[in-house]
Every structure is written in structure tokens, then in C-alpha cells.
Z-matrix of the N, CA and C atoms (Angstrom, degrees):
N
C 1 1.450
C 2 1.512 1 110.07
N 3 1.469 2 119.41 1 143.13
C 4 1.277 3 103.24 2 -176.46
C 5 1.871 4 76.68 3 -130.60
N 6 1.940 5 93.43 4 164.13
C 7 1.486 6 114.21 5 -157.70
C 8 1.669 7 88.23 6 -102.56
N 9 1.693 8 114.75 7 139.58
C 10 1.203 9 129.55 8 172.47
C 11 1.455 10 104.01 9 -101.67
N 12 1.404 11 135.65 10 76.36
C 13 1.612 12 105.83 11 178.77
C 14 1.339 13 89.29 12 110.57
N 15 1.675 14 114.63 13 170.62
C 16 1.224 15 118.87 14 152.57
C 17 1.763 16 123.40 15 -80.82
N 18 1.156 17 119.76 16 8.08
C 19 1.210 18 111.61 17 161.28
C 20 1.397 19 116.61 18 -133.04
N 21 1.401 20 118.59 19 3.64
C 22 1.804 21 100.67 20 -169.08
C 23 1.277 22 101.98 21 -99.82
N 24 1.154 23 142.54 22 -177.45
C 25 1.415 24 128.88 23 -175.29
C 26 1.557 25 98.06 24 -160.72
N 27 1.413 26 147.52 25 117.10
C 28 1.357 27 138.17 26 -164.58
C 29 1.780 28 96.62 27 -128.43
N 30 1.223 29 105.31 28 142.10
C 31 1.346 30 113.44 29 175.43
C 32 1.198 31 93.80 30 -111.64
N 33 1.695 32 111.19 31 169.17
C 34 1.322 33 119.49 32 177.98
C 35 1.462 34 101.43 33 -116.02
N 36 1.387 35 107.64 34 128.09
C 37 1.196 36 123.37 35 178.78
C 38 1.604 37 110.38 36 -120.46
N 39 1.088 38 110.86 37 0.30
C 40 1.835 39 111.32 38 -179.07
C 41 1.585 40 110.08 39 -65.80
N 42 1.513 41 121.13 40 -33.78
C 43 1.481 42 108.08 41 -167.04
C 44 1.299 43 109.42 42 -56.86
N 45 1.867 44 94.39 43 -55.23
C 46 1.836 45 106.21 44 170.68
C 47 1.457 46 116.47 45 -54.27
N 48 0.829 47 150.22 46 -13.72
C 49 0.995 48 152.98 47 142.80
C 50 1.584 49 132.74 48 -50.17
N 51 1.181 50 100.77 49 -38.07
C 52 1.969 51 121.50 50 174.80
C 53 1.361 52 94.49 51 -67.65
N 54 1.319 53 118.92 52 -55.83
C 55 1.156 54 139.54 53 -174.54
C 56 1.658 55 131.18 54 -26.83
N 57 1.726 56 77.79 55 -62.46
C 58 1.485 57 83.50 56 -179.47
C 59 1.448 58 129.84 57 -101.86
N 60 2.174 59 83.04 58 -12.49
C 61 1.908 60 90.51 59 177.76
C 62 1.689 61 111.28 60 -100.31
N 63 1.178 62 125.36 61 -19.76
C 64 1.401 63 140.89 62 -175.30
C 65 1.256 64 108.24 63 100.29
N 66 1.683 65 116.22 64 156.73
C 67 1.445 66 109.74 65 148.29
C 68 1.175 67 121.52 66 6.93
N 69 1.326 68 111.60 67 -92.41
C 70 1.517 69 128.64 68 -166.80
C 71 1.388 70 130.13 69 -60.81
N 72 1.158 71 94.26 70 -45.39
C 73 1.800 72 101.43 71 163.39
C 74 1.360 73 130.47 72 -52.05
N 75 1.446 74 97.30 73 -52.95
C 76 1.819 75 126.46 74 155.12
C 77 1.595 76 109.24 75 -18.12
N 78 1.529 77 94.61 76 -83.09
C 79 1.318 78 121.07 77 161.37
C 80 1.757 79 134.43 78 1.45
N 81 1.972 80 77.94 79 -72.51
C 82 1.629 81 109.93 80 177.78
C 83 1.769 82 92.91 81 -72.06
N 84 0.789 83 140.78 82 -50.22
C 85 1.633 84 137.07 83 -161.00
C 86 1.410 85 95.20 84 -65.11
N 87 1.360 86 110.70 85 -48.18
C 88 2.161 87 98.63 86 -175.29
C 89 1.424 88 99.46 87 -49.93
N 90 1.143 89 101.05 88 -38.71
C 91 2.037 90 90.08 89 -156.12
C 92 1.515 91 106.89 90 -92.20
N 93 1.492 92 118.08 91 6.11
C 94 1.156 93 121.72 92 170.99
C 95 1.689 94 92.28 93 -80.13
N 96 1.079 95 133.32 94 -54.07
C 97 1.076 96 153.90 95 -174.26
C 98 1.687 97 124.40 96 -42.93
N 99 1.636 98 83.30 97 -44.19
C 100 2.111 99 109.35 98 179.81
C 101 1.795 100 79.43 99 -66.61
N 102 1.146 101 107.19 100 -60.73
C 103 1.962 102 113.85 101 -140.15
C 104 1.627 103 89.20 102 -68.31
N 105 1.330 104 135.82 103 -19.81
C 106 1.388 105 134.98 104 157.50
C 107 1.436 106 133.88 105 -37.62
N 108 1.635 107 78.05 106 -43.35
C 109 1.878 108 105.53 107 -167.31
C 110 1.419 109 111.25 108 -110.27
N 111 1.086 110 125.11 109 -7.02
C 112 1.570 111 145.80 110 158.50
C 113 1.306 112 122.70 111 -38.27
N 114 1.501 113 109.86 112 130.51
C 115 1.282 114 108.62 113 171.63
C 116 1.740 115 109.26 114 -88.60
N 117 1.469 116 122.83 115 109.43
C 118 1.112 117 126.43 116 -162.37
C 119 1.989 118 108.39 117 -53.48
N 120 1.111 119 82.38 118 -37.61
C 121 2.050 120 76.79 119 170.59
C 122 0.960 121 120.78 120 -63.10
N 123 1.461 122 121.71 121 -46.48
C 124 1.864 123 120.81 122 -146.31
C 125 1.560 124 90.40 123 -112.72
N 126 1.499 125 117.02 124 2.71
C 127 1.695 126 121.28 125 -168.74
C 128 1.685 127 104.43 126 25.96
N 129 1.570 128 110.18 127 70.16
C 130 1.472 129 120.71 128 168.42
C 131 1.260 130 100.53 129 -158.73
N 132 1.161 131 111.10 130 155.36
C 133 1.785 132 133.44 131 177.33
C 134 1.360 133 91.63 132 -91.09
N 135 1.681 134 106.35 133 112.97
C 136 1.603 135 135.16 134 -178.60
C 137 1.468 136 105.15 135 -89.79
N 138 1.160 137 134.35 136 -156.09
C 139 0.902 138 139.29 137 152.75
C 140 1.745 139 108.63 138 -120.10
N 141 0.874 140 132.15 139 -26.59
C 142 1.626 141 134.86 140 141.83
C 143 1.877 142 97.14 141 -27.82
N 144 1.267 143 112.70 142 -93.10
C 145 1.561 144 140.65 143 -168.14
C 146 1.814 145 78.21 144 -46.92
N 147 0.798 146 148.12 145 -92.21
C 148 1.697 147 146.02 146 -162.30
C 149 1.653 148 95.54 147 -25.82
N 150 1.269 149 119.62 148 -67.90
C 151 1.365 150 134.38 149 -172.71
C 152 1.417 151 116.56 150 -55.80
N 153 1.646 152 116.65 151 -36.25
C 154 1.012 153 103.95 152 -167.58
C 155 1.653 154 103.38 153 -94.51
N 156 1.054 155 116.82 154 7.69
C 157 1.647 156 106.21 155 -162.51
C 158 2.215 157 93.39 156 -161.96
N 159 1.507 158 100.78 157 55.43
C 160 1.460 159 113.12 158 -155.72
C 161 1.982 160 53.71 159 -122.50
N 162 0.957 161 140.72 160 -81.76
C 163 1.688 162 105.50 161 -152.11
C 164 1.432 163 136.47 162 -56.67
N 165 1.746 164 112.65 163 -2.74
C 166 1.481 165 100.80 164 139.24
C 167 1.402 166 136.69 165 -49.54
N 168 1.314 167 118.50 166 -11.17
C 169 1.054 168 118.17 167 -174.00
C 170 1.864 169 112.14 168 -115.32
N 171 1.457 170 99.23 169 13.07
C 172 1.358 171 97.36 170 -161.98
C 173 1.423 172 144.62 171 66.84
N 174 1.469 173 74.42 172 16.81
C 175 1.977 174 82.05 173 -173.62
C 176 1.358 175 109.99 174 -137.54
N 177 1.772 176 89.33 175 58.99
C 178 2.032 177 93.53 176 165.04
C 179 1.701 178 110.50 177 -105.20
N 180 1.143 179 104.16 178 43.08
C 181 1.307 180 103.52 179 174.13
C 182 1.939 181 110.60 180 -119.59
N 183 1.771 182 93.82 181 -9.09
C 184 1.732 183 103.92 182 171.48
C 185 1.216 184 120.76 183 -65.13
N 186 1.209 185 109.56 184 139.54
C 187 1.452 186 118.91 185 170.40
C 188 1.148 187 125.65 186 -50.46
N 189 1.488 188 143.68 187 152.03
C 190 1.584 189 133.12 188 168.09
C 191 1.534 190 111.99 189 -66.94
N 192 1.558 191 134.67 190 -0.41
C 193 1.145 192 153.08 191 -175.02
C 194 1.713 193 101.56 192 -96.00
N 195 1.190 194 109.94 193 -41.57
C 196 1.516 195 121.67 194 -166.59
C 197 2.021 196 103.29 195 -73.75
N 198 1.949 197 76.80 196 -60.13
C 199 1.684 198 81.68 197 -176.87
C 200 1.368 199 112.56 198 -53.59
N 201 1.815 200 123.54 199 -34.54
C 202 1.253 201 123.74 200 176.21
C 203 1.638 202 116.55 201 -42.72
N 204 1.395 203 107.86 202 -56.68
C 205 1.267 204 110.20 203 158.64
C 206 1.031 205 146.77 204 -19.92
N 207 1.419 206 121.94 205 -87.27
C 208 1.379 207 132.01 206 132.67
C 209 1.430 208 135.57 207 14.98
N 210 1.768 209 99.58 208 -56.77
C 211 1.538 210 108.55 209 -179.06
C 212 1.783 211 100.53 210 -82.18
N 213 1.219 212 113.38 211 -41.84
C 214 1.761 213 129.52 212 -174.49
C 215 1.493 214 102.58 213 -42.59
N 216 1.258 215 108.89 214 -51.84
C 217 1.111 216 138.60 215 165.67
C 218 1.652 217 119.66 216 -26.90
N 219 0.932 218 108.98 217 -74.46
C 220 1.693 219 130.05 218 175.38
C 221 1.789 220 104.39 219 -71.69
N 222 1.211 221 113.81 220 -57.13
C 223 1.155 222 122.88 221 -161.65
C 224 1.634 223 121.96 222 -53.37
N 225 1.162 224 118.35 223 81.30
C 226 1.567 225 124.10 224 -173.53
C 227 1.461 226 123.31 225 -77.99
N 228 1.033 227 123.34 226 -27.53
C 229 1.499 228 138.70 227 164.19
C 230 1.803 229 131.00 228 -77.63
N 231 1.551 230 99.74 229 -2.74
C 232 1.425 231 127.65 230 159.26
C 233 2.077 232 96.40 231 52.70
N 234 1.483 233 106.26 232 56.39
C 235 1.011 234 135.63 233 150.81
C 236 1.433 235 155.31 234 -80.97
N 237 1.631 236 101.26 235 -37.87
C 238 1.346 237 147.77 236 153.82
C 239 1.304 238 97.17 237 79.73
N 240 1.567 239 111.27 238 45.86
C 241 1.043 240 117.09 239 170.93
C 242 1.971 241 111.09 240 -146.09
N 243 1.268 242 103.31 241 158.78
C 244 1.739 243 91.92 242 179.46
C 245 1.496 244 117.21 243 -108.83
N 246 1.190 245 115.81 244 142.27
C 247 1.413 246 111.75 245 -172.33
C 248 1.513 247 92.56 246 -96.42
N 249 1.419 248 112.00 247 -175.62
C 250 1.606 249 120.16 248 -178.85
C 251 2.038 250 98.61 249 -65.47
N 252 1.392 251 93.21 250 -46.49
C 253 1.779 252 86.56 251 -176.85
C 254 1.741 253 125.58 252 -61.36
N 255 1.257 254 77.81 253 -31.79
C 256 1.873 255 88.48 254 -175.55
C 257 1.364 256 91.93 255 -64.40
N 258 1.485 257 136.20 256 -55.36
C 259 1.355 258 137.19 257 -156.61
C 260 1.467 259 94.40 258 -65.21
N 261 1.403 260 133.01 259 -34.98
C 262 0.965 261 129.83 260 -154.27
C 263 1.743 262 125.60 261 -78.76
N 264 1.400 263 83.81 262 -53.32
C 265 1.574 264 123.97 263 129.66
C 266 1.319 265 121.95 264 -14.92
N 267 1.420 266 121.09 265 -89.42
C 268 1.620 267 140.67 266 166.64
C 269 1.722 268 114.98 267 -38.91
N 270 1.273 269 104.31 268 -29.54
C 271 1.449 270 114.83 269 -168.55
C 272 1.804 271 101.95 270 -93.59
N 273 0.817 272 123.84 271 -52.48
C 274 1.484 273 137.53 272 153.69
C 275 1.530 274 120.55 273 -12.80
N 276 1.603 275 91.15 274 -84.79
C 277 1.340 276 122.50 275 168.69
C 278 1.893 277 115.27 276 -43.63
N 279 1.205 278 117.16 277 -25.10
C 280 1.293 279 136.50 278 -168.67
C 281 1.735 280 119.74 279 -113.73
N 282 1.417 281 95.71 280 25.52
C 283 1.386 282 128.71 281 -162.31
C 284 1.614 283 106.17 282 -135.01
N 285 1.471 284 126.13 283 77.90
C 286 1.511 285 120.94 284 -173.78
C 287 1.437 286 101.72 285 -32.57
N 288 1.409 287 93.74 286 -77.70
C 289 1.406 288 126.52 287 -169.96
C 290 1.635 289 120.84 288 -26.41
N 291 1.860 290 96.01 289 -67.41
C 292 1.373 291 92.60 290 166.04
C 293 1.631 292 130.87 291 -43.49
N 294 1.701 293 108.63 292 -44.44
C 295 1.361 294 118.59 293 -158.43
C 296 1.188 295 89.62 294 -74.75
N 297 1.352 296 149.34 295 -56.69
C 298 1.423 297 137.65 296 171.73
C 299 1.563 298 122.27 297 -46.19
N 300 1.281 299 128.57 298 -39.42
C 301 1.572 300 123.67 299 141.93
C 302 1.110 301 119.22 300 -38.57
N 303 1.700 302 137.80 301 -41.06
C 304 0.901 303 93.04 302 -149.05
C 305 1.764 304 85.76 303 -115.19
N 306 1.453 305 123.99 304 -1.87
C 307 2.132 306 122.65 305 148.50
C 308 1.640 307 86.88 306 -47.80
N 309 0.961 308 135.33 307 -87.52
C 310 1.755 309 122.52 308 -170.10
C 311 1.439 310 128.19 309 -19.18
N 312 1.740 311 92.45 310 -58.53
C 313 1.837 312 87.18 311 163.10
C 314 1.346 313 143.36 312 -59.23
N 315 1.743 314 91.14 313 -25.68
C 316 1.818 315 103.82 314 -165.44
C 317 1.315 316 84.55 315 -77.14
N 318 1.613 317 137.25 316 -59.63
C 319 1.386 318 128.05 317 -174.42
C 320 1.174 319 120.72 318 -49.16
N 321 1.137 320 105.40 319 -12.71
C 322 1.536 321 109.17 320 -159.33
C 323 2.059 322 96.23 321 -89.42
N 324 1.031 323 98.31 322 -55.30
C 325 1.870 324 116.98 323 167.48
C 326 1.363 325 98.57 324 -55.49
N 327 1.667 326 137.26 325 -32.31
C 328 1.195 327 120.03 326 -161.63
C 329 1.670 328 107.55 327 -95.50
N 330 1.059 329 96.89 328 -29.35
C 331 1.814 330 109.32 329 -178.66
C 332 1.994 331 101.54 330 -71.34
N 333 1.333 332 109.97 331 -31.07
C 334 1.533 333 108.75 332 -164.92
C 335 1.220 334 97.84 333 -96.21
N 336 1.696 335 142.49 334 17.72
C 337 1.211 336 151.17 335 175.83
C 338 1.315 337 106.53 336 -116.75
N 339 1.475 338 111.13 337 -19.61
C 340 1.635 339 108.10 338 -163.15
C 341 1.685 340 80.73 339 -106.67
N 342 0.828 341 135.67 340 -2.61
C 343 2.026 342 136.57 341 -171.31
C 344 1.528 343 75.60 342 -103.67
């Protein structure tokens, strides 16, 4: 488990998750997830839309400083907003486990290109 804050605490549950739904399924669950947290107009994760619907995720006890974060965080196109990829992206990235799967794979693709 790694600690968000002094009180939030997030486990990673994505590997098990890869696991049992595949790639793709995986996949489909982030963006079930974005379209959760979505601002239904602008179809982007706002920081409004983060705030207003941040206790699906258990985290209505964050600060508007924190959630700011969060989005800064993800946000690669310096929009201050998240698209489905950035989230997808962000969620990934926020995944020990995965991100070390997936340095394994790239080496793994990079060594069987260089053979």
C-alpha cells in the first residue's frame, strides 16, 4: 500500500486486475472510470467534475489544493484538464507494479529487436 497524504492510503489493485480481466478489459475499466469522473459537457476530468464526484473514489476528504494536484499531475497538454488518455496514463503511471511490468516488457521488446 502506498500512503496518499497523511490520511489516504491507496493500494494497488490494477495488476490483479490485468490479471483477471486482460489488457483490454483493464483498459475498458479506466475509461469506465474517466466517463465517471467526467465533465459530461467538455467530456474531460475538470477539476469541478474531480471535486464533485472525488467520493467515488474515496477521496472527499482532499483538499481543493490536493485535488489540484492530482489533475497537474495527469495533465500533459497543460490544459488543466484530463483527457481519457492522460487519465489513463495517470492511472498507469500510479501503478508500481504495473509500471515495472511494463520497463520489463519494453526491455523485453527491446532486447528481441536488437536479436
Amino acid at each position: 500500500m502506498a500512503a496518499l497524504g497523511r490520511d489516504f492510503v491507496f493500494e494497488d489493485f490494477f495488476p490483479s486486475m490485468v490479471e483477471k480481466l486482460g489488457s483490454e478489459g483493464f483498459l475498458n475499466e479506466l475509461k469506465n472510470g474517466f466517463r465517471a469522473l467526467m465533465d459530461k459537457e467538455r467530456e474531460v476530468i475538470t477539476f469541478e467534475s474531480l471535486k464533485r464526484n472525488s467520493a467515488l473514489l474515496g477521496l472527499e476528504g482532499m483538499s481543493d489544493d490536493e485535488l489540484m494536484c492530482m489533475l497537474r499531475e495527469g495533465d500533459l497538454n497543460g490544459d488543466d484538464c484530463l483527457n481519457e488518455k492522460e487519465f489513463c496514463v495517470l492511472m498507469v503511471r500510479l501503478s508500481p507494479d504495473l509500471m515495472e511490468k511494463s520497463r520489463m516488457w519494453f526491455a523485453h521488446s527491446v532486447e528481441n529487436d536488437v536479436m
